[in-house]
C-alpha positions, 0 to 999 in steps of 0.5 A, a space after each residue: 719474359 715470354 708474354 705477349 704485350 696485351 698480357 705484359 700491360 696486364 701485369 704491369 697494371 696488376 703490378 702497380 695495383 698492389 701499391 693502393 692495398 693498405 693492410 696485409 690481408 688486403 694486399 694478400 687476397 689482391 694477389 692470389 685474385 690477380 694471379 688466378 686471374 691473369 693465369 686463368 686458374 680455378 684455384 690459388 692460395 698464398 702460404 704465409 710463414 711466420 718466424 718460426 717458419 710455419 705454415 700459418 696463413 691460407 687463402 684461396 680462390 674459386 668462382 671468384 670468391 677468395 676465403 681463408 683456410 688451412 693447408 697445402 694444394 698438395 695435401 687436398 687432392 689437387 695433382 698439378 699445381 705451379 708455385 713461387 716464392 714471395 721473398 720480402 728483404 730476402 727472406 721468404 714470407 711465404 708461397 704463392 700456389 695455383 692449381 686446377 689448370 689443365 696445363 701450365 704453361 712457362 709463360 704462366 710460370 713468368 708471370 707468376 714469378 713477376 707477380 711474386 717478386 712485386 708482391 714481395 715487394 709490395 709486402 716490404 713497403 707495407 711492413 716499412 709504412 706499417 712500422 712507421 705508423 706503429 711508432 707514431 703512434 707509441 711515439 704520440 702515446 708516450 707524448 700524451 703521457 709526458 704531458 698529462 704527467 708534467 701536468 700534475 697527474 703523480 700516484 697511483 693515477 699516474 700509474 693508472 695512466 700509463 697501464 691505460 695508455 699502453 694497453 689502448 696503443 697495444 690493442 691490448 685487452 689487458 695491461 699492468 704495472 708491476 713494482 717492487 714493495 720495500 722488501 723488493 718483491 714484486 707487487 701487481 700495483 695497478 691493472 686496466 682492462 681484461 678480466 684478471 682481479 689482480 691488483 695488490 697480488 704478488 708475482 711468484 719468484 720462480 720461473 715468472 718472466 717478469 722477474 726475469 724482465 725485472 732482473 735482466 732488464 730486457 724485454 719478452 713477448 710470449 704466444 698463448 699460455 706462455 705466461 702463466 698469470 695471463 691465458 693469452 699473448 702477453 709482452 713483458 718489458 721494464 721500466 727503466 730509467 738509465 741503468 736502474 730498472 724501477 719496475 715492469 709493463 705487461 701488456 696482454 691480449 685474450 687467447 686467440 689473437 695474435 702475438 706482439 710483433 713490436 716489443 721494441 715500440 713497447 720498450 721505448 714507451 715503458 721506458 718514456 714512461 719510467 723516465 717521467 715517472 721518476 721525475 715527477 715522484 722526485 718533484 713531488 718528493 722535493 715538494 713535500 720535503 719543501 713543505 715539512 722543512 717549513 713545518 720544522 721550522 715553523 716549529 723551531 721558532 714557536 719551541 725556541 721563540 715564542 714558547 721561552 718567551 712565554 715561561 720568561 713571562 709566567 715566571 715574571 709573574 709569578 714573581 709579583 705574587 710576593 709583593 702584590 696585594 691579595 686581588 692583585 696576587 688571584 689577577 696574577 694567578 689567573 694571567 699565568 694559568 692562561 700563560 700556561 693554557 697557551 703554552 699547552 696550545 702551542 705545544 699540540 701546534 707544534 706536534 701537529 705540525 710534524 704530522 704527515 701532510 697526507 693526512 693520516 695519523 702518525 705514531 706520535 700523533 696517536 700518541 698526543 691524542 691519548 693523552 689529550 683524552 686524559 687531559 679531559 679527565 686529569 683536570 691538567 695537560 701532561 708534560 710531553 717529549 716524543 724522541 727519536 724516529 717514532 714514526 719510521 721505526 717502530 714496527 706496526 705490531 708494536 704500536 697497538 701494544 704502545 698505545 694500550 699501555 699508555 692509555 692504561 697507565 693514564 687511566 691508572 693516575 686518573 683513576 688512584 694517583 690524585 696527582 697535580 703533574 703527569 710526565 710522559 716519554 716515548 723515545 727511540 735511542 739513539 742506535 734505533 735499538 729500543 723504545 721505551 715508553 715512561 709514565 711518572 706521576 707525583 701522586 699517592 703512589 701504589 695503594 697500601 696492602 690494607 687497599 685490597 681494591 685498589 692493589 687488585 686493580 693495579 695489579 691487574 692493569 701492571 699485568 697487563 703492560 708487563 703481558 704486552 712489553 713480554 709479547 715483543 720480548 720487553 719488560 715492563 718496570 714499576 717504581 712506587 714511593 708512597 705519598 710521591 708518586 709513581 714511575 712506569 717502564 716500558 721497554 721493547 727491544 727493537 732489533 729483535 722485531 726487524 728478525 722476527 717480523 722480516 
């Protein structure tokens, strides 16, 4: 190198300068001051070019102040300028330009090489010291998740946590989780942060990235307005557990700020996070089946045990009456009627134990509320039995329907029937094709012609059922004998609910 001593300890010193520099733009403006400094040139700028190799970044130096702007030396008038390149893992991360001396001078073109070469240098450990400190801290983030989750953080507050997390580490105005709904469309189900109401929305199936994220199982980051649910920088990566994507992360910034340079710290995270949120939706799935196993069979032995054993007993009394005295027969009489309360008592034990533990009223809950409401106004409790898979495959729109016509031919005995014994059956076959719903009272049966009241009301309220079961293409069936009561029918088919609501 053609320098004097005096100017080689200069550099040198300059050169090991760039070491105390602890962000980009720091280290940046260190070496633009340095070069105008050693060079003696009023003017100096550094180039940055990013990936797509465009110019992206312009500082420069005059009476000692450094600023950012836009261009080239050559494109604002300025004749003479000297150049290098700043070359990081031998790719060019930008150009390094001095300009304003009267002459530059080939010991001033070593020394802007030298400068350059350290600073390429200087930007490589920065980008490694920047990598690994980006990764401690998503590595951190993941662990603080791990943690609160195996904690007991499960549901939607899970979700909540990872969406919150992510977009805190990411320096992220916004973050979502996005899922598939039972028919596999995808479904905004949580959001943190940013200004974008859209949670419960549904993501559009053509040309989004984050179905193809979901599909392809790899992750994309995207500049400003490339992502057309957020105006800004966004990256979109999946939750995956193995081979199986569950679902997917987005993380966003607002326009203006700059891209996600680290997809794959992201990835790592949401794949951390999707691991550990199916473990614990697996854990609390055991759990709860744990809990509706016990339930089941909590219920078996108060069916099979307790409850036989009590007709073993009411029977037994019963058997007395013939040999007992009168006030000994009304004793009798009185301990079976309790034998029976108890049993009715054990029965809505039983179906309230095959309640969902969420807490929420199930089918054959509503079903066992209706008639429990006719029991006040029957004088008696009705025999019960709910068959089949009620709660799973009934379709919602048919249940208020279901509902209704109970009431409705429960309010019919009440109100005409005079009977002593009620049966009710709801049931799903055992090829999950049809419900059917069957009221039968042992009472007058249908009002007699001359009952011109009577026939008007039931056939009314028959109208009415046979109206609902048409609705989702059933039948309703009615069958009287007078003085022996009356049998309802209500039938809808299933399968044909799945093809017109799917």
């Amino acid at each position: 190198m053609g320098v004097n001593v005096s100017t080689e300890q200069r550099v040198l010193d300059v050169v090991l300068s760039f070491a105390e520099d602890d962000t980009l733009p720091e280290l940046l403006r260190h070496v633009v001051e340095s070069a105008c400094e050693l060079i003696e040139a009023p003017y100096g700028a550094l180039a940055v070019i990013n990936g797509h190799k465009e110019l992206t970044e312009f500082g420069s130096h005059h009476d000692g102040q450094v600023q950012i702007t836009s261009g080239d030396p050559r494109s604002i008038g300025v004749a003479d300028f000297l150049g290098a390149p700043i070359k990081v893992h031998d790719e060019t991360f930008g150009n390094l330009f001095l300009a304003g001396k009267a002459e530059f001078t080939a010991q001033d073109r070593d020394i802007l090489a030298a400068l350059s070469t350290a600073a390429g240098s200087a930007v490589g450990h920065l980008d490694r010291y920047e990598q690994a400190r980006k990764r401690e801290v998503w590595l951190r983030a993941a662990a603080e998740v791990t943690t609160d989750l195996l904690m007991g953080t499960n549901g939607r507050d899970a979700l909540y946590l990872v969406a919150r997390t992510a977009r805190r580490t990411a320096n992220a105005d916004f973050a979502a989780v996005v899922l598939p709904d039972q028919n596999g469309d995808l479904v905004i189900e949580v959001t943190d942060g940013g200004r974008y109401d859209a949670e419960g929305m549904r993501v559009p199936k053509e040309g989004t990235a984050t179905y193809r994220v979901y599909g392809s199982g790899q992750g994309e980051c995207h500049d400003q307005g490339r992502l057309a649910a957020v105006p800004g920088a966004s990256a979109i990566v999946p939750l995956r557990v193995g081979e199986r994507t569950i679902g997917v992360l987005i993380v966003a910034r607002p326009p203006g700020e700059p891209s996600f340079d680290d997809p794959e710290l992201i990835e790592a995270f949401a794949a951390q996070a999707a691991l550990v949120l199916e473990f614990t939706r697996a854990r609390g799935d055991t759990e709860r089946l744990a809990v509706l196993e016990d339930r089941d069979r909590i219920a078996r032995d108060l069916h099979d045990l307790v409850i036989q054993r009590l007709f073993g007993l009411g029977l037994g009394l019963q058997g007395l009456t013939g040999t007992s005295k009168p006030q000994v027969v009304e004793r009798i009489s009185g301990f079976v009627e309790e034998v029976d309360r108890t049993i009715r008592e054990i029965r809505r034990t039983i179906f309230s134990l095959q309640e969902p533990p969420s807490g929420g009223t199930s089918l054959r809950g509503q079903l066992l509320n209706a008639v429990h409401e006719s029991a006040q106004l029957l004088g008696f409790e009705p025999d019960v039995s709910l068959e089949g898979p009620l709660d799973s495959v009934v379709p919602d729109q048919v249940r208020p329907d279901l509902l209704a016509t109970l009431r409705e031919a429960l309010t019919n005995v009440v109100r005409h029937a005079r009977a002593k014994h009620v049966s009710v059956a709801v049931s799903v076959d055992r090829t999950v094709t049809s419900l059917e719903l069957m009221v039968k009272d042992d009472g007058r049966g249908l009002p007699l012609a001359d009952d011109s009241g009577g026939v008007h009301h039931h056939a009314g309220g028959l109208a009415n059922m046979a109206a609902r079961a048409r609705r989702h293409h059933g039948d309703c069936a009615v069958d009287s004998i007078p003085g022996a009561g009356v049998s309802i029918t209500w039938f809808v088919p299933l399968v044909l609910q799945e093809a017109r609501w799917r």
